[in-house]
N, C-alpha and C positions, 0 to 999 in steps of 0.2 A: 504494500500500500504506500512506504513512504518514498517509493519507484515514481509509480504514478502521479504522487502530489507532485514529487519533485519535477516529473516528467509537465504536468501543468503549469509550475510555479516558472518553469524554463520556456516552455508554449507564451505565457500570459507577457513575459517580459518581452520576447523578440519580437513582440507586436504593439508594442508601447506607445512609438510612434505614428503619425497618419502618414497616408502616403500621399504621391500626388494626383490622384485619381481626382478627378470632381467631384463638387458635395452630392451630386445628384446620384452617382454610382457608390460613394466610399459607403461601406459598408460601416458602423461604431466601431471602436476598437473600446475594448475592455480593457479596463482597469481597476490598479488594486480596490479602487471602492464601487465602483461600479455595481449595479444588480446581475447576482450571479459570478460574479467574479473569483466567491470564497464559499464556504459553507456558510459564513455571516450574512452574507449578502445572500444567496440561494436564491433562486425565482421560487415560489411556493405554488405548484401545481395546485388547480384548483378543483383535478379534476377526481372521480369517485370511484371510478374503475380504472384498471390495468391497460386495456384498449385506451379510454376517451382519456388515459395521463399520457402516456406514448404518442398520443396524436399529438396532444398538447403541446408538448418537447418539440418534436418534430416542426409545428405549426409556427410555434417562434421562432426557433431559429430559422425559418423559410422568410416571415416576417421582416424579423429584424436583419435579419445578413442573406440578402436575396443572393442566388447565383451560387451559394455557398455549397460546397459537399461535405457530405459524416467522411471522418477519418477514422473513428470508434467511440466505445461508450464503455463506462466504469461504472458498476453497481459497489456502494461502498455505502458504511455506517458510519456517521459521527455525531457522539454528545446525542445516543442510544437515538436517533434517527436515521431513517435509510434516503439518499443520495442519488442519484444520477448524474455524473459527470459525462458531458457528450461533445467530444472533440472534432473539431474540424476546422475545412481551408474554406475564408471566404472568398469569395471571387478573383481578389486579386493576389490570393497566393499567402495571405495569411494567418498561419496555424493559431488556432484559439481552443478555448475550453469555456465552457458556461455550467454551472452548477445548477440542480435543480432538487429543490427538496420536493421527494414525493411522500411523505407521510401524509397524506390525507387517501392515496388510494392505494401504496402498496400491497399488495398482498390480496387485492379484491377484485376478482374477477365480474 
C-alpha cells in the first residue's frame, strides 16, 4: 500500500504544473488540497449501490478531465473507511490520481 500512495504522491507532483494547452481544453490539474487529491479531500460518492458508485467515479472523471483515459484503480482502507483511488492520463498526457470515498455504497449490490 505504501507503493501505491507513494506511486500517487509521485503521479500528483509531476503534474503540478499547467500546461500550455488552452483554458478551453486544459483539463484541472490536482493539487495537494484540491477535492480528491488525499483521502482528506476524497470526492464522497453519493451513490447507494456498487453499479450506480462505479458509474459515479467513472462519470466525473469523464466530466471533469474530458478526453482522459483509466491507467488503473486501487481499492484500499483508510481511518476504517474503504477508498477508490482511480489513476489516469488526461488528454494531454498527464498522469493523475483522484480519491474517492465510497462508504456510502460499498459492499451493496
Amino acid at each position: 500500500m505504501k507503493y501505491i500512495l507513494g506511486l500517487a504522491v509521485a503521479a500528483l507532483s509531476l503534474c503540478a504544473s499547467p500546461t500550455s494547452t488552452s483554458a478551453k481544453t486544459r483539463a484541472p490539474i490536482i493539487t495537494a488540497n484540491s477535492a480528491g487529491s488525499s483521502f482528506d479531500t476524497a470526492i464522497i460518492v453519493p451513490a447507494r449501490t456498487e453499479t450506480a458508485g462505479v458509474r459515479y467515479e467513472h462519470e466525473y472523471i469523464r466530466t471533469h478531465y474530458p478526453r482522459s483515459r483509466p491507467l488503473g484503480q486501487r481499492l484500499t482502507n483508510h481511518g476504517g473507511k474503504p477508498y477508490d483511488i482511480m489513476f489516469f492520463a488526461t488528454a494531454d498526457g498527464k498522469q493523475q490520481a483522484i480519491y474517492f470515498d465510497i462508504s456510502r455504497y460499498f459492499g451493496r449490490f
